[in-house]
C-alpha positions as CSV (number, residue, x, y, z in Angstrom):
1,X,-19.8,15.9,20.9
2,X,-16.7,17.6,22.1
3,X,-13.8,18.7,19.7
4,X,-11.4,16.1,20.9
5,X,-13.5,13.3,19.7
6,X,-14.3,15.2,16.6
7,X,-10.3,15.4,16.4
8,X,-9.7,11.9,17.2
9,X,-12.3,10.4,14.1
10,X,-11.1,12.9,11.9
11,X,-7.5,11.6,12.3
12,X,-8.6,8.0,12.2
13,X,-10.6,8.4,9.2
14,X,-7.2,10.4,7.3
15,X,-5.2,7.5,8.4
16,X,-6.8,4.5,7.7
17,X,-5.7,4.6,3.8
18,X,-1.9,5.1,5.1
19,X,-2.5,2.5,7.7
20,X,-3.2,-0.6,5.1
21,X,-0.7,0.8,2.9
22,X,1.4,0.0,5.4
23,X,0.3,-3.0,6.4
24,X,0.6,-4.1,2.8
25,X,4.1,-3.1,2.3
26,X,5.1,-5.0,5.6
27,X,3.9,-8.4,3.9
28,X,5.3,-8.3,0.7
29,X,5.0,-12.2,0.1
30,X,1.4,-11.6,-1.1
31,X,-1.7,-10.8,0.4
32,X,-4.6,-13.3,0.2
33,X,-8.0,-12.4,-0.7
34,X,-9.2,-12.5,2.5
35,X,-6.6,-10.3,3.3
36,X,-7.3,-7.9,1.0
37,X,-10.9,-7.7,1.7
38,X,-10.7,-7.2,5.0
39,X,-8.5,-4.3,4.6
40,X,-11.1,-2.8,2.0
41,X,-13.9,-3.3,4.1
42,X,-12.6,-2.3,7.4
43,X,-12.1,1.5,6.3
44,X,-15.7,1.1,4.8
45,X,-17.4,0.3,8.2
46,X,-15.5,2.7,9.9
47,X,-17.0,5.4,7.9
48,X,-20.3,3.5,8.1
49,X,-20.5,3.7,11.7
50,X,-19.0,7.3,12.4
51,X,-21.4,8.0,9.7
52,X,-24.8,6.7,11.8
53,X,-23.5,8.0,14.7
54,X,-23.3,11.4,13.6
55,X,-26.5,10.8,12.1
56,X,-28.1,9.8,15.4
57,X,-26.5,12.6,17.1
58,X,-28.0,15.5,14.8
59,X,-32.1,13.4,15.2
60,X,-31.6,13.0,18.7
61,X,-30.6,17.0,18.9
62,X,-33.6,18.1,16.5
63,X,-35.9,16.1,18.3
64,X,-34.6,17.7,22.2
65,X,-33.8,21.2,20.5
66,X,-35.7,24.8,21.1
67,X,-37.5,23.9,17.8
68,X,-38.8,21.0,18.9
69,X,-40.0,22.8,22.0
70,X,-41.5,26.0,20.5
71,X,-43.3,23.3,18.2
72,X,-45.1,21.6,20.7
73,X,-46.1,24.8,22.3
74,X,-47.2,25.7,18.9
75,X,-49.4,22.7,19.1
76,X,-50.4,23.1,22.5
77,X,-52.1,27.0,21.5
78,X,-53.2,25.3,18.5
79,X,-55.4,22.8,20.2
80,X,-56.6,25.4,22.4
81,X,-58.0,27.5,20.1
82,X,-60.0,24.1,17.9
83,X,-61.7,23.7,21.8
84,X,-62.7,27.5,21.9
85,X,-63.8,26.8,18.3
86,X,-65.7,23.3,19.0
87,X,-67.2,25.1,22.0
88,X,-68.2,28.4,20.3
89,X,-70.1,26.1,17.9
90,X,-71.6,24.0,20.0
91,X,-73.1,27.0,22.1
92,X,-74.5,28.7,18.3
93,X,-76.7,25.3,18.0
């Protein structure tokens, strides 16, 4: 993920308090209940999504990273060795 993105939730995320602040100063009339819980669950799914993506993002890099690789070339010797095993015991009987 580049840093502008990184830049551009961050801001988002610091905002979104000031933004239905705002929003509820503008209408001073009085806010409905829908109203208000759509500005309280809006911030709440925000956080939920940059949340999973992020989430997603750090999986998908463990399972493509140089660990995963040296593990499966781990595994690859390991499996290796259990034929030269299997073989070594079959040739003893």
């Amino acid at each position: 993920m580049k840093m502008k993105h990184l830049f551009l939730i961050a801001a988002a995320v610091q905002f979104t308090p000031m933004l239905a602040h705002a929003q509820a100063e503008q209408n001073a009339q009085g806010n409905s209940t829908f109203t208000n819980l759509l500005w309280g669950i809006i911030p709440l799914l925000f956080l939920l999504i940059i949340f999973l993506v992020v989430l997603y993002l750090i999986v998908r890099f463990a399972q493509s990273g140089p660990r995963a690789k040296r593990t499966d070339e781990h595994m690859e010797r390991v499996e290796q060795q259990l034929e030269r095993i299997a073989k070594a015991l079959e040739k003893k009987d």
